[in-house]
Backbone bond lengths (Angstrom), bond angles and torsions (degrees), N, CA, C in turn:
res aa  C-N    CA-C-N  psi(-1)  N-CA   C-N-CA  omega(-1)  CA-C   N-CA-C  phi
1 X - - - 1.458 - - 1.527 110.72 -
2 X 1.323 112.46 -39.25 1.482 110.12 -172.20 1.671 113.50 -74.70
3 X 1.656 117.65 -38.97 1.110 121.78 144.12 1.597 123.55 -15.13
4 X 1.146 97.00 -80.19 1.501 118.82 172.40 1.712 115.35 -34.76
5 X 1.150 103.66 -61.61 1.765 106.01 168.33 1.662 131.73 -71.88
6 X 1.270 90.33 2.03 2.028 115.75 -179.42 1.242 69.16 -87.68
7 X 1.336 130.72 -104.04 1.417 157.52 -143.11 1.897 85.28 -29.39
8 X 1.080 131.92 -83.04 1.071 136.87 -150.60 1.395 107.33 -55.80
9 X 1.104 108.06 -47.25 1.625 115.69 -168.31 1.864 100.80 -79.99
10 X 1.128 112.65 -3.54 2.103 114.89 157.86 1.726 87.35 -59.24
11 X 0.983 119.52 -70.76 1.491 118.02 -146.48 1.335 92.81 -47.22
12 X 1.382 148.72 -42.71 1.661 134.00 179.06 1.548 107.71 -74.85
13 X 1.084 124.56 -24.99 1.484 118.48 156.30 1.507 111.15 -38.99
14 X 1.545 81.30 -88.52 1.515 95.58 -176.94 1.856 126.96 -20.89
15 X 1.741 106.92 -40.64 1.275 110.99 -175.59 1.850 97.92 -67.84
16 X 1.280 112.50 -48.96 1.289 110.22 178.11 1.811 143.90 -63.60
17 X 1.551 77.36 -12.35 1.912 84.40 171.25 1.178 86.97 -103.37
18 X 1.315 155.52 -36.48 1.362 137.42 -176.46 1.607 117.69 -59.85
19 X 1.193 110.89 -50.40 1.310 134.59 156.35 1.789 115.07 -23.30
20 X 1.425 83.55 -52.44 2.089 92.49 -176.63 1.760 99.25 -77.42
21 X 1.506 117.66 -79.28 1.192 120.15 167.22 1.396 120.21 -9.05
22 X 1.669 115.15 -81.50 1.663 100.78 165.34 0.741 152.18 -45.61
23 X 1.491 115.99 -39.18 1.362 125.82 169.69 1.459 98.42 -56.34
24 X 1.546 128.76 -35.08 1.143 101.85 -156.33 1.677 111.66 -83.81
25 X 1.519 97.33 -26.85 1.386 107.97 175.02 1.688 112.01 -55.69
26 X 1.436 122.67 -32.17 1.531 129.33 -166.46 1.650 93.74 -76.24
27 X 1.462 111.25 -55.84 1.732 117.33 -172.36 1.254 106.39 -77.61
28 X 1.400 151.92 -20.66 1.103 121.98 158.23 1.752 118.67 -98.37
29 X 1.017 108.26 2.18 1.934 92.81 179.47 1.735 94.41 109.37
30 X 1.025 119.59 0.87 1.514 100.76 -164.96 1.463 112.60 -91.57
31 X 1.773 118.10 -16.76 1.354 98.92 138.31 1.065 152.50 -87.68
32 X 1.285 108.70 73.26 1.828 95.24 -160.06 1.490 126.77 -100.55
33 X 1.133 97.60 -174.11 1.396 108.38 -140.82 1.648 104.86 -103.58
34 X 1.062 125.95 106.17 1.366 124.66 -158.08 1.982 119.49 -126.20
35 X 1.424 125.32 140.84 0.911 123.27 -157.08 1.550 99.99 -95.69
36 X 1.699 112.84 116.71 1.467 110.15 171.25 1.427 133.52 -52.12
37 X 0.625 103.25 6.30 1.963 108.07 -160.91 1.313 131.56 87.08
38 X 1.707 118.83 -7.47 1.186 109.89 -152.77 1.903 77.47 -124.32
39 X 1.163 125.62 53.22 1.259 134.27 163.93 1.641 111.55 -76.86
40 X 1.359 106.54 115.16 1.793 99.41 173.33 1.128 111.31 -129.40
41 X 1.522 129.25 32.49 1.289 137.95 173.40 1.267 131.02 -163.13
42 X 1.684 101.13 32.98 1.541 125.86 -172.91 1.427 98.54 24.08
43 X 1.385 128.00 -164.76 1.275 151.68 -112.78 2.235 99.34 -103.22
44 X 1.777 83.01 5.21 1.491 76.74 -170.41 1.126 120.15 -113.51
45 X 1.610 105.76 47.74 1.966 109.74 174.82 1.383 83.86 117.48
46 X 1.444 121.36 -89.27 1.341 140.55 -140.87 1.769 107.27 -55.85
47 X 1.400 115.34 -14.52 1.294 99.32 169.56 1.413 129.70 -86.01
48 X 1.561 131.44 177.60 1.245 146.19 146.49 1.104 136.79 -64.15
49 X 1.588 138.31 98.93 1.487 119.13 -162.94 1.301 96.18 -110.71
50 X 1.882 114.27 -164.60 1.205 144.58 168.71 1.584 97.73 -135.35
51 X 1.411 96.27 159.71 2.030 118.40 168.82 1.179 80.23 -151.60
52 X 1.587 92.99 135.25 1.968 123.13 166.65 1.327 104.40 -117.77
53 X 1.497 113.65 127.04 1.188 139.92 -153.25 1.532 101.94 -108.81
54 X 1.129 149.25 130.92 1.326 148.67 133.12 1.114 133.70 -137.28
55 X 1.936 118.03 142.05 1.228 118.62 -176.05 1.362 96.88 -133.84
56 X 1.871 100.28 -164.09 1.329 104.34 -178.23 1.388 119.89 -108.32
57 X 0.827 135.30 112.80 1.801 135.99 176.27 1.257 112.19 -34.15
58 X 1.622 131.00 115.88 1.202 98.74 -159.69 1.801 109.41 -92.64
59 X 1.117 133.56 -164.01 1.482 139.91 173.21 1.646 116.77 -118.04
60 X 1.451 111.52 -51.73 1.222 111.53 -165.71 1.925 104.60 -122.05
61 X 1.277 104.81 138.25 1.892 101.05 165.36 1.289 100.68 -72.86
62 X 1.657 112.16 -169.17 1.460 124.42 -100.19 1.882 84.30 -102.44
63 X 1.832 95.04 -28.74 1.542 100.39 176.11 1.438 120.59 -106.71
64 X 1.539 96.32 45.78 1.376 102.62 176.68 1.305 122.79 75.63
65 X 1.211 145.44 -9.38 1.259 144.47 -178.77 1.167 114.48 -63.86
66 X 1.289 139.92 138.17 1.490 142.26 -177.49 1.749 111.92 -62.41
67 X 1.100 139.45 103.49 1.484 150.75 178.92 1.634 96.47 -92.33
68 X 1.750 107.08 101.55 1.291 113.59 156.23 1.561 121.16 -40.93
69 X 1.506 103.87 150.89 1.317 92.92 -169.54 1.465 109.52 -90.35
70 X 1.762 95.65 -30.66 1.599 90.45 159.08 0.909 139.54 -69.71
71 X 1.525 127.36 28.14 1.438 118.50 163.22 1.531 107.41 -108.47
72 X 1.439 109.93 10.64 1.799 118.40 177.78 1.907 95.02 -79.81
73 X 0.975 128.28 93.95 1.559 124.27 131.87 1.096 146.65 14.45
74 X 1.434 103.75 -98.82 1.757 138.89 166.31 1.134 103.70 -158.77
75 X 1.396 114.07 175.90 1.536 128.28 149.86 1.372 107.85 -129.65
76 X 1.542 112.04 159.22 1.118 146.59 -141.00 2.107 104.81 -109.11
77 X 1.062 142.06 99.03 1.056 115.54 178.34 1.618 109.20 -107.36
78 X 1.560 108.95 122.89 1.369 90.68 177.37 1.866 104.02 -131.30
79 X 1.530 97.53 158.68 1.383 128.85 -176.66 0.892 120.83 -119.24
80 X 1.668 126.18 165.81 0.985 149.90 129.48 1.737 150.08 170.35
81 X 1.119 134.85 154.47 1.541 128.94 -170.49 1.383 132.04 -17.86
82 X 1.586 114.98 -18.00 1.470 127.14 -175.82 1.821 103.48 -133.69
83 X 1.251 104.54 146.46 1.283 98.30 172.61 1.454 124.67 -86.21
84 X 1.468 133.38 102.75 1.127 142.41 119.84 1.748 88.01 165.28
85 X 1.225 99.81 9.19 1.803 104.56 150.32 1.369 141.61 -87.31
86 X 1.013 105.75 80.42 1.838 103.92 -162.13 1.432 111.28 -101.49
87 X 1.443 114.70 102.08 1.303 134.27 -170.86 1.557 123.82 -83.82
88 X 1.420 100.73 -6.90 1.444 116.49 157.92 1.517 126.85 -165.49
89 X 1.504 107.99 175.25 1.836 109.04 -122.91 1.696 67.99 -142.22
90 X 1.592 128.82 149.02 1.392 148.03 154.30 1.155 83.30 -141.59
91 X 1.761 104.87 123.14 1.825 126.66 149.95 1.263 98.37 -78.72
92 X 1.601 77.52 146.64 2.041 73.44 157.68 1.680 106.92 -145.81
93 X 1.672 97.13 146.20 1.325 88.87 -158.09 1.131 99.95 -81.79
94 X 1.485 161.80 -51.45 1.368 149.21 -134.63 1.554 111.03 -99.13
95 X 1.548 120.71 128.31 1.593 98.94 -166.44 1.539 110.16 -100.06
96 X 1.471 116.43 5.90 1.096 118.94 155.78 1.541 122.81 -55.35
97 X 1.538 122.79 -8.92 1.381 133.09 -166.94 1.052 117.41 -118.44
98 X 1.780 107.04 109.21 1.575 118.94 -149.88 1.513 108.00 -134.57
99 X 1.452 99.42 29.39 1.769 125.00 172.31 1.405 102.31 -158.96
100 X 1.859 94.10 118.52 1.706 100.65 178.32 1.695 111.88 -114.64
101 X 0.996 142.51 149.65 1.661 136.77 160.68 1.689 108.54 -74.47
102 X 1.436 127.50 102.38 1.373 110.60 156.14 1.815 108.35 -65.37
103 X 1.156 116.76 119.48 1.218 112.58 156.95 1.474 151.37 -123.48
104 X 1.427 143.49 -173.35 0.879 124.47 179.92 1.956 121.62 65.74
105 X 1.714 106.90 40.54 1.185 115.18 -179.97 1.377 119.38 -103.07
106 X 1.209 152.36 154.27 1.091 172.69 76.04 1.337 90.33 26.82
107 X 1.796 116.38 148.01 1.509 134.34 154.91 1.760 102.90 -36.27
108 X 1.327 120.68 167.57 1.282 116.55 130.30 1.716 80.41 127.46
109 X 1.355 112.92 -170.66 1.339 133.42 -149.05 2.025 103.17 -111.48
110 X 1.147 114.27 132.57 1.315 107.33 -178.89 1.633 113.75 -144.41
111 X 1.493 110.70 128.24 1.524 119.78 177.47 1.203 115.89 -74.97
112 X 1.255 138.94 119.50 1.715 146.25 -172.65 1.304 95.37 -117.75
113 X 1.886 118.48 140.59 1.208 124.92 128.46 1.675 104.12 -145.24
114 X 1.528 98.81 -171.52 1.452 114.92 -169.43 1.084 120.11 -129.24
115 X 1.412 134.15 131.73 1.470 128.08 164.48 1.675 102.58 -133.53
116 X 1.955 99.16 146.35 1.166 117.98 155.82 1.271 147.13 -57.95
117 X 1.603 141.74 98.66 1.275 118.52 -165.47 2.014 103.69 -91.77
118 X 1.173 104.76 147.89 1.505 101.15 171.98 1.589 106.90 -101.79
119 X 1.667 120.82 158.69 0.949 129.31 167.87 1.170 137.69 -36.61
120 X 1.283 134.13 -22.27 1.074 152.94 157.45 1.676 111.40 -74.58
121 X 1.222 135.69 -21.09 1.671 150.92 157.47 1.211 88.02 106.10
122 X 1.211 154.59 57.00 1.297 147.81 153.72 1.902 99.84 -99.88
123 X 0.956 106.52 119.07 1.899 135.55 171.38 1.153 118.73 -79.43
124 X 1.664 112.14 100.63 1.640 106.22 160.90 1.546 118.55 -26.95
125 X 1.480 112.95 -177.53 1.637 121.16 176.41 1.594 78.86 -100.99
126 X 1.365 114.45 -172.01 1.172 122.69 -167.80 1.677 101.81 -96.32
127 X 1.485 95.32 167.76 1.666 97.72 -175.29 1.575 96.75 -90.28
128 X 1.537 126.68 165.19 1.260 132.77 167.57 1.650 101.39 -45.04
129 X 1.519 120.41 140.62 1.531 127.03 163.79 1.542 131.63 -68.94
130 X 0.805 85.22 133.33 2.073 84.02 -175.94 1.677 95.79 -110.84
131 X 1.084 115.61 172.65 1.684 135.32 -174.01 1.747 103.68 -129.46
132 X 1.493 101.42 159.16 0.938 138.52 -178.03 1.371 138.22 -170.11
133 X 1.572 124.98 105.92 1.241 148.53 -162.24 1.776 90.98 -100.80
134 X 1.320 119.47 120.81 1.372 140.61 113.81 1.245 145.15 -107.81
């Protein structure tokens, strides 16, 4: 049982190291926003972009308890055009992998967050949203 209430109380962790991580990635530049190559209409709509995503894997739930890392899964990155509308979802399988490429975007502005799935398929809530203008 007590297990059981560790486990649960990660998921408010989780919102809160994601929360720090992004933000930090949004306020310093460290996600940025980068042009794949397959741009055919420079900066004015008509191209193709990428957004590189990174957070922190977390270690411990929300009251500190140590959260194996092997019981992290994947995580979940989801997006999209409106904020707190996220119209699409990239799994990812390896949970050692804590930098993803959204790619293949259109100009324009995009809402990102992240959640953890655990081995058992139980899904963090989502991390706070960060933005992104290309």
């Amino acid at each position: 049982m007590e297990n059981k209430r560790n486990r649960n109380r990660f998921y408010s962790y989780l919102l809160l190291a994601s929360l720090f991580s992004l933000l930090l990635i949004a306020g310093c530049g460290g996600g940025e926003v980068t042009d794949n190559g397959n741009n055919t209409g420079g900066n004015t709509g008509g191209g193709i972009y990428s957004i590189q995503v990174t957070w922190d894997q977390p270690t411990t739930y929300s009251d500190d308890a140590p959260l194996n890392t092997s019981d992290i899964a994947s995580y979940r990155i989801y997006y999209g055009t409106a904020s707190g509308n996220y119209s699409n979802v990239v799994n990812t399988t390896d949970p050692a992998v804590t930098t993803w490429d959204i790619t293949n975007l259109a100009a324009g502005t995009y809402y990102i967050t992240v959640t953890v799935v655990l081995n058992d398929g139980r899904e963090s809530g989502y991390s706070n949203e960060i933005s992104r203008s290309i």
